[in-house]
Every structure is written in C-alpha cells, then in structure tokens.
C-alpha positions as CSV (number, residue, x, y, z in Angstrom):
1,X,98.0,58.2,101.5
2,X,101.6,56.5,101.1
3,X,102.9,53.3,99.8
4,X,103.9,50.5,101.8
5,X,107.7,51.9,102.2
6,X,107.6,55.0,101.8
7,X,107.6,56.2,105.3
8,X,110.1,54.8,106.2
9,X,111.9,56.2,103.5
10,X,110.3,59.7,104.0
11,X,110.9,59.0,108.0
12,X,114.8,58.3,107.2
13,X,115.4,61.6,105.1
14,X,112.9,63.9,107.4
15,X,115.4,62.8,110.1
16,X,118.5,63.2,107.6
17,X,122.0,65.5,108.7
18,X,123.1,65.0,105.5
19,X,120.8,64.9,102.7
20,X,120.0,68.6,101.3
21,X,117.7,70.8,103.4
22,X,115.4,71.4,100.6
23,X,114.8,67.3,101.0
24,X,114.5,67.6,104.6
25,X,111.8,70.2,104.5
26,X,109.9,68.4,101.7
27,X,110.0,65.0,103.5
28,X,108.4,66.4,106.4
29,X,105.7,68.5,104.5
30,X,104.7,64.9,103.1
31,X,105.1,63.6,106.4
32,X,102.6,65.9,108.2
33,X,100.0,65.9,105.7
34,X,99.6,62.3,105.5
35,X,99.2,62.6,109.2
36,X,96.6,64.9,108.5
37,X,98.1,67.8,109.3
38,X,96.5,71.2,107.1
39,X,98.5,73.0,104.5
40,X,98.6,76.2,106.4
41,X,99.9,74.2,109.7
42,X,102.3,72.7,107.4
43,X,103.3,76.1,106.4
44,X,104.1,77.2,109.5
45,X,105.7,74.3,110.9
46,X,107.8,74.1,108.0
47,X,108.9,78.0,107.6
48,X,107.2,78.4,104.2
49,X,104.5,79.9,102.9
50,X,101.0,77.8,102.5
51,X,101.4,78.4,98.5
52,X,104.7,76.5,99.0
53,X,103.5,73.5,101.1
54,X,100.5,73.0,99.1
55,X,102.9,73.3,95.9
56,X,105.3,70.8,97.4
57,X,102.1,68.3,97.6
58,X,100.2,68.6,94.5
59,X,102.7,69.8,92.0
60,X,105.6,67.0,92.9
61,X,103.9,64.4,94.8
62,X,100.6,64.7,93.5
63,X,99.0,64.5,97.0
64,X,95.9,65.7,98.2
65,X,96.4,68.4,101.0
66,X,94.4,69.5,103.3
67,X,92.9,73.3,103.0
C-alpha cells in the first residue's frame, strides 16, 4: 500500500528520461506490485530475476510482495 503522494512521485520517476535506470526499474517494480502484480510477473516485466524484484520490495521498501 502507498502513501498519499507517493504515486505520483513513483509515477513521475517510472516515467523518467533522466533519472538513473536503476531508479526507473525500481519505481516500476513498486509500481506493479501495489497494483497487485506477483513478484515473478514483476520479474519478468522488469528484466530481473524474481530474487531481485522481491529484494527490491522487502529489503528497501519494506513492502509486502506478492509470491
């Protein structure tokens, strides 16, 4: 679940030609899965492995993925 503001935020970066890739990525990872979208479809859509979406959640967000 996200803050009141932060998608927009996340929404203004995930959609970013400037900011770093790396920030990019990660702001649609967070994106997707508080759509509800599953750490392995994340994966994929992202170009990274499932360890690495679910990382990107948990570790640095501390979100809740799903499986």
């Amino acid at each position: 679940m996200l803050e009141p503001g932060q998608r927009e935020l996340l929404e203004s970066v995930a959609k970013s030609r400037t900011a770093a890739h790396r920030l990019v990525q990660r702001a649609q990872v967070l994106l997707r899965a508080a759509d509800g979208v599953s750490n392995a479809d994340n994966a994929v859509l992202a170009g990274v492995t499932r360890v690495t979406a679910s990382f990107q959640l948990t570790r640095r967000h501390g979100v809740e993925g799903a499986p």
